[in-house]
C-alpha positions in Angstrom: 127.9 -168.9 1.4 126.4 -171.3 3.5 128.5 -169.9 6.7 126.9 -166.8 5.9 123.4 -168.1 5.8 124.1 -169.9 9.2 125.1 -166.5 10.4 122.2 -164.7 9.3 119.9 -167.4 11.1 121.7 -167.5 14.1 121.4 -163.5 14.2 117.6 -163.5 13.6 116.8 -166.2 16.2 118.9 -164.1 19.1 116.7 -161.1 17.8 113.4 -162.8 18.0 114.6 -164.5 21.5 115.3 -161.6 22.8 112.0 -160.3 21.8 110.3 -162.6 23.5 112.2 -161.9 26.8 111.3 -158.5 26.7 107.8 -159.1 26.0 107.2 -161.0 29.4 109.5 -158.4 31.4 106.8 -155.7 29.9 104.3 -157.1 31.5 105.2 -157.6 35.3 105.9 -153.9 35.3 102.7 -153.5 35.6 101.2 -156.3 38.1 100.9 -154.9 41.3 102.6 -157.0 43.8 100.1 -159.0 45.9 100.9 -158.6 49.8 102.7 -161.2 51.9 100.7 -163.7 53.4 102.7 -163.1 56.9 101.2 -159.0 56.3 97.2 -160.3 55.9 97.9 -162.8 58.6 99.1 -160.1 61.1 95.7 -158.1 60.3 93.3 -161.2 61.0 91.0 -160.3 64.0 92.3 -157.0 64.0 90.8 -153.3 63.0 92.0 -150.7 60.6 94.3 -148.6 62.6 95.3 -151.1 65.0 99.4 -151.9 65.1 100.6 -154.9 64.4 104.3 -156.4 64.1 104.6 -159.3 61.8 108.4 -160.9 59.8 109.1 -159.6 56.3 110.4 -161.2 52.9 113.8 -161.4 54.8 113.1 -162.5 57.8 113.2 -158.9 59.7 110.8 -158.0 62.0 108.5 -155.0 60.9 106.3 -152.9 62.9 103.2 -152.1 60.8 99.5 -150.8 61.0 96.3 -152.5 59.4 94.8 -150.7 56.4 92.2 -151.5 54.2 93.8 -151.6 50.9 91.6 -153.6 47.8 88.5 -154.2 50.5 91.5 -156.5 52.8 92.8 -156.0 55.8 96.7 -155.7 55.4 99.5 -154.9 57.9 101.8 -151.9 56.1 104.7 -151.4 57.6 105.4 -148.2 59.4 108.8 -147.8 58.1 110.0 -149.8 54.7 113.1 -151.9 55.2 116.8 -150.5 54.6 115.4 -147.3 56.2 112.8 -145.8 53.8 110.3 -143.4 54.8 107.4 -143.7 57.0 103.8 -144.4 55.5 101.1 -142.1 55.2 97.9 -142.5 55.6 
């Protein structure tokens, strides 16, 4: 009996745990990512247009151009790392 009721609690607090996990998860789905610092840093004193390289989030060196993106001047990479495809703009 008592084994039983243990079991039952233990149950119900991984289920409400794992609620809570999820619940936070939810969220960042839908936070757009903010830019890396090293991509508005490569933009200062430049124009939209101009092309810039700066280092990514793994130390690689990317080729970009500036674009205004959220009224700031951001270097986006002309090709995404592992070999994506170029962006258009």
């Amino acid at each position: 009996m008592v084994l039983k009721k243990i079991s039952q609690c233990l149950l119900f607090c991984g289920l409400l745990s794992t609620g809570f996990a999820s619940f936070g998860a939810e969220e960042d789905v839908h936070r757009p990512r903010k830019p890396p610092k090293e991509a508005i840093e490569a933009c200062t004193d430049r124009a939209e247009n101009d092309t810039v390289t700066f280092i990514g989030r793994f130390g690689e060196e990317l080729s970009a151009s500036c674009r205004y993106i959220d009224e700031m001047l951001i270097a986006v990479p002309n090709a995404q790392p592992g070999g994506g495809k170029k962006q258009q703009g």
